[in-house]
C-alpha positions in Angstrom: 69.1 -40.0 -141.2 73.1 -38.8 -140.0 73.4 -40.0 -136.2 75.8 -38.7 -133.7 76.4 -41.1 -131.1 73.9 -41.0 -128.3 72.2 -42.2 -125.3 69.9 -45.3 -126.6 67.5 -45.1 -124.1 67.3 -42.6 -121.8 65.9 -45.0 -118.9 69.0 -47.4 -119.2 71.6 -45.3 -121.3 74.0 -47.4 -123.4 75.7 -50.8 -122.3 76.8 -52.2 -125.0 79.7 -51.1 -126.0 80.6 -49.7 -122.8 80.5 -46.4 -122.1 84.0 -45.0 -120.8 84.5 -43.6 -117.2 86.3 -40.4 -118.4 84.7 -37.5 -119.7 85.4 -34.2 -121.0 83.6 -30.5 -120.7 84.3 -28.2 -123.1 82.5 -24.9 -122.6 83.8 -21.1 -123.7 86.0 -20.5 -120.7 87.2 -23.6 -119.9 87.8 -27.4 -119.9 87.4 -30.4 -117.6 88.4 -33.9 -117.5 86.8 -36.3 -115.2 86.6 -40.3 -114.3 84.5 -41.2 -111.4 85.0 -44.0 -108.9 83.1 -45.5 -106.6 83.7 -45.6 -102.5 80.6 -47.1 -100.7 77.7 -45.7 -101.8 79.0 -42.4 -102.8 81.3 -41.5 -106.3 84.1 -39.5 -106.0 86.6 -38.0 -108.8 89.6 -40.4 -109.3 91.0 -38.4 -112.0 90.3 -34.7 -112.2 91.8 -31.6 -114.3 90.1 -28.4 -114.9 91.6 -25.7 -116.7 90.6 -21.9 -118.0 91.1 -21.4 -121.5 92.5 -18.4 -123.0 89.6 -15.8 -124.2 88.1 -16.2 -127.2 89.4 -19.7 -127.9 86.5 -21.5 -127.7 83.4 -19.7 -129.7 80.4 -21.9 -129.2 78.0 -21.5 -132.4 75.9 -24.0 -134.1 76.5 -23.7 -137.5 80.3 -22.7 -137.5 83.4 -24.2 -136.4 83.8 -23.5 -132.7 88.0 -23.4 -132.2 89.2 -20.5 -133.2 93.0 -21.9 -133.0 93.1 -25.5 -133.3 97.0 -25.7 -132.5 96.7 -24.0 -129.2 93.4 -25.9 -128.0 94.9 -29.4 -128.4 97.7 -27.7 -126.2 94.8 -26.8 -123.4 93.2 -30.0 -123.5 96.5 -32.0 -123.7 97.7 -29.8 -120.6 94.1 -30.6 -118.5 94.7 -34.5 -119.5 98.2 -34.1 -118.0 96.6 -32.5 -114.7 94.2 -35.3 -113.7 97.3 -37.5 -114.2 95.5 -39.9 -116.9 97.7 -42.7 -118.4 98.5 -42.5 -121.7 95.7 -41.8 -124.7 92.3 -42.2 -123.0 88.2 -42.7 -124.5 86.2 -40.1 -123.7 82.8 -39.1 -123.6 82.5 -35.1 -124.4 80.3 -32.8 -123.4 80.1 -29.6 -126.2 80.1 -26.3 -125.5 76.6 -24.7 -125.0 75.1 -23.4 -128.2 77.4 -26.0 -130.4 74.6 -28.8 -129.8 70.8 -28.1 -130.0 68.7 -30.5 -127.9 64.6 -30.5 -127.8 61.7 -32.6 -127.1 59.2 -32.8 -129.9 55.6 -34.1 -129.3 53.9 -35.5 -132.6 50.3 -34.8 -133.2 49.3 -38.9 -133.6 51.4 -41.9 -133.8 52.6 -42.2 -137.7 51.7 -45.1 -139.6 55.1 -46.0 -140.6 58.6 -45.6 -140.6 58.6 -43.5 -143.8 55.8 -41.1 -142.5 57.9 -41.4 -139.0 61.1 -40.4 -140.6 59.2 -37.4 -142.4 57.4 -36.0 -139.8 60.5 -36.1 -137.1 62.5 -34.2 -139.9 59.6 -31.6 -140.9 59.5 -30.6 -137.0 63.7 -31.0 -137.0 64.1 -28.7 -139.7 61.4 -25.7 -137.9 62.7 -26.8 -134.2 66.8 -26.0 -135.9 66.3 -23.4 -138.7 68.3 -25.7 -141.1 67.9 -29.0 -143.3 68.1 -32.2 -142.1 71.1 -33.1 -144.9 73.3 -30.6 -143.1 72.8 -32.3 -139.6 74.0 -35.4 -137.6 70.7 -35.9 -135.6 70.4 -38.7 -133.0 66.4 -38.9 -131.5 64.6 -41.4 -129.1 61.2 -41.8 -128.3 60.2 -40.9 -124.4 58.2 -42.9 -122.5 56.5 -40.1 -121.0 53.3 -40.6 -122.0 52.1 -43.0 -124.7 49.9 -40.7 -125.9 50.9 -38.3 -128.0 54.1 -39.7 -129.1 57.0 -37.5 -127.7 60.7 -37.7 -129.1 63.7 -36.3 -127.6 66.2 -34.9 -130.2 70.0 -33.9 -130.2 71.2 -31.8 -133.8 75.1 -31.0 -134.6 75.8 -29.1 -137.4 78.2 -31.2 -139.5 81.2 -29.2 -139.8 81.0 -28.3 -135.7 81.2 -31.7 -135.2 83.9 -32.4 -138.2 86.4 -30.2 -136.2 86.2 -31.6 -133.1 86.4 -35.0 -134.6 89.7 -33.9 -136.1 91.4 -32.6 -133.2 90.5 -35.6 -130.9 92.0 -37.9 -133.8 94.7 -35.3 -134.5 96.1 -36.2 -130.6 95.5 -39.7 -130.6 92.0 -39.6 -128.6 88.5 -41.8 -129.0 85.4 -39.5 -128.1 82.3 -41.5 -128.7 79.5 -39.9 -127.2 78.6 -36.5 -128.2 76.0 -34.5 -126.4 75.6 -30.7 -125.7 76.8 -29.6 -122.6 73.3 -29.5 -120.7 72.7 -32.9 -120.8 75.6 -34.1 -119.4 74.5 -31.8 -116.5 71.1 -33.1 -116.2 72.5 -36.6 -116.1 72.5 -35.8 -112.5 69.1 -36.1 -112.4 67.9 -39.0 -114.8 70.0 -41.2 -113.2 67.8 -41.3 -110.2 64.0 -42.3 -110.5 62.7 -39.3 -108.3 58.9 -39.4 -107.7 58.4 -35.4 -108.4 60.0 -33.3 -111.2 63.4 -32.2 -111.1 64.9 -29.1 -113.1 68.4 -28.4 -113.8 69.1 -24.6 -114.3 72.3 -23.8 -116.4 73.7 -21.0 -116.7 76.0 -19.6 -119.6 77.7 -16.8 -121.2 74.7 -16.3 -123.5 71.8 -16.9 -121.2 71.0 -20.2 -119.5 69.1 -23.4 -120.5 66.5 -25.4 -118.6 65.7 -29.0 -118.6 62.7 -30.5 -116.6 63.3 -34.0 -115.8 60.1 -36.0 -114.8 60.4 -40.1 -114.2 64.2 -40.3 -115.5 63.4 -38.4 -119.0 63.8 -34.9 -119.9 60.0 -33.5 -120.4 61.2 -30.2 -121.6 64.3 -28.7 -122.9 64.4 -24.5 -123.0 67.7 -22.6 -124.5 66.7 -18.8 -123.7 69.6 -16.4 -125.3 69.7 -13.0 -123.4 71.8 -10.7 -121.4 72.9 -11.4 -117.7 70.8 -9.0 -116.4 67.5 -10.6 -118.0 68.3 -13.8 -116.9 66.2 -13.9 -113.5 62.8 -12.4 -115.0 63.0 -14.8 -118.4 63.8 -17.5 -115.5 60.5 -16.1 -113.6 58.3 -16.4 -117.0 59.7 -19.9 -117.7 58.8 -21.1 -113.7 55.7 -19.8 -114.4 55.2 -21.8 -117.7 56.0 -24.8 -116.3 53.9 -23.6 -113.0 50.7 -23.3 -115.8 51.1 -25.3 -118.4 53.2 -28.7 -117.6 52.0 -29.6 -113.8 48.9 -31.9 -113.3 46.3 -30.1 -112.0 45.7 -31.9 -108.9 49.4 -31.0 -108.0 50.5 -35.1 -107.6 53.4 -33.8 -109.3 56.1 -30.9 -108.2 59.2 -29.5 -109.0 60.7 -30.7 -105.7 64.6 -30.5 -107.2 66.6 -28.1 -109.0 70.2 -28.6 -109.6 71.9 -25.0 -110.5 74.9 -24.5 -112.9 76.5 -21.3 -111.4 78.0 -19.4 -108.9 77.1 -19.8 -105.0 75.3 -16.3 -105.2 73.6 -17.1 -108.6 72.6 -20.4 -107.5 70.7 -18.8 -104.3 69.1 -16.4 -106.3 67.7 -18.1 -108.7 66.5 -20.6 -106.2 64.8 -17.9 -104.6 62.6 -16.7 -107.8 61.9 -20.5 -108.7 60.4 -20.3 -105.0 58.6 -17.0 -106.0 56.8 -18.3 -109.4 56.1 -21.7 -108.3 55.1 -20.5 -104.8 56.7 -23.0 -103.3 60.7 -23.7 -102.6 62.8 -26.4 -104.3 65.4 -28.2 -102.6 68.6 -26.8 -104.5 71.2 -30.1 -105.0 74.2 -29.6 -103.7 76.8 -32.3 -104.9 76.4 -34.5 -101.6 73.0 -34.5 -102.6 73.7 -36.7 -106.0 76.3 -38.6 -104.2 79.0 -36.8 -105.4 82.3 -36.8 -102.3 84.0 -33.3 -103.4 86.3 -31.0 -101.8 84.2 -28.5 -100.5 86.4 -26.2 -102.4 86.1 -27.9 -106.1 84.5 -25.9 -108.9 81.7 -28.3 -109.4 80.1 -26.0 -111.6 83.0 -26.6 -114.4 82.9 -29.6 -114.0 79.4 -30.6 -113.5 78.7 -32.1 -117.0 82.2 -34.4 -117.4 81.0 -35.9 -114.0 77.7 -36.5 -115.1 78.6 -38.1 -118.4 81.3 -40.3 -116.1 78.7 -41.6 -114.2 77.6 -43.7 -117.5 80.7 -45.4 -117.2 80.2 -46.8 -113.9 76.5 -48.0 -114.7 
């Protein structure tokens, strides 16, 4: 089965090689460059470019190429490379626009006898969970240690020619990228890096809707893209709280969604914090970056630059 590089295990991420300490978000509207130092017990950026990219450069899609105008993108990235003053040709870790990358938990029935009824099972649900054969993917998995019983696996899908054009321009101007994961879980980093008692959710919003990511022990226990228009966005939010309210919490309560880290604007963040208060019927504590241990500027855009920062942390680990 085609593998994209990915985290090994999501409990204590990749150490050998190394992962680097810069990392790179690409999303529709623009791009961000980040390595992370430490100072005390708090991270703060050492190196850090963000940059808005002309409209329409960047067109996230799974199954076609996503840069419209390879020339001038190489130009955009080289230019937010030049603005966190990094020396020389660097290794990234990248974070993919949302949409380019497909990420989702699947939960098997019964624990296959074998690696060959394994392998065929993973790619039966592959192929239903991303509408596409498995030959036309790079697919990276790893089984979650959740719960033992039934066997859940947490899976990442690129479509091969998505990830081909990337590839290209990164060699094209002399850059490594080795890991490669949508831009979600970079975000959501944030919280798996800590082993938090009570769920956490990261809520991030996009251009086509906004993805959700429940995070329970250091794992992601559910992974939800919802595509829809701006001004949906709070009630399918609502009906997803309430999901998770029903379906995924024990029912003596000894577990809650305490913490929700939101992708947006200040006003959007507030809001939506206010209807995850409204389904669960209780309030989450919404992260702010001192919450993760993150020393910003008060005025830094955090929320472009969310996922490169999360993917830095790796580097330090």
């Amino acid at each position: 089965m085609p593998r994209i590089p990915i985290l090994s295990n999501m409990r204590r991420f990749l150490t050998a090689p190394a992962l680097p300490r810069t990392s790179l978000a690409i999303s529709q509207t623009h791009l961000s460059v980040v390595e992370l130092r430490r100072n005390g017990r708090e991270l703060e950026p050492r190196h850090l470019g963000v940059l808005r990219l002309p409209a329409g450069l960047v067109r996230a899609h799974f199954t076609e190429p996503n840069i419209t105008d390879e020339a001038t993108f190489a130009e955009q990235l080289e230019r937010t490379i030049t603005q966190a003053d990094l020396p020389g040709r660097v290794r990234l870790s990248v974070a993919l626009p949302e949409g380019s990358l497909r990420s989702t938990v699947i939960t098997l029935e019964e624990e296959p006898n074998s690696y060959v009824e394994l392998t065929q099972v993973l790619n039966w649900k592959i192929e239903r969970n991303f509408g596409c054969k498995v030959e036309q993917l790079r697919l990276s998995y790893q089984r979650l240690s959740l719960a033992k019983e039934p066997p859940h696996w947490f899976v990442i899908a690129a479509q091969t020619q998505v990830i081909e054009q990337y590839e290209r321009i990164f060699r094209q101007m002399g850059l490594k990228a080795g890991l490669l994961v949508p831009r979600h879980l970079g975000e959501a980093q944030w919280l798996m890096r800590d082993d938090f008692d009570h769920d956490q959710a990261l809520l991030s919003l996009n251009e086509q809707g906004f993805v959700v990511v429940i995070v329970r022990a250091g794992e992601p226990l559910l992974v939800r893209s919802i595509t829809c228009p701006p001004e949906e966005r709070e009630d399918e939010f609502y009906r997803f709280m309430v999901f998770y309210r029903d379906r995924l919490l024990p029912a003596d309560r000894s577990v809650m969604l305490s913490r929700l880290l939101a992708i947006g604007s200040s006003e959007e963040r507030r809001r939506f914090c206010n209807t995850a208060e409204i389904a669960l019927e209780f309030r989450p504590q919404l992260l702010e970056p001192h919450h993760l241990g993150l020393r910003l500027d008060p005025h830094a855009p955090f929320n472009h630059f969310a996922a490169a920062a999360g993917l830095a942390t790796l580097g330090l680990n």
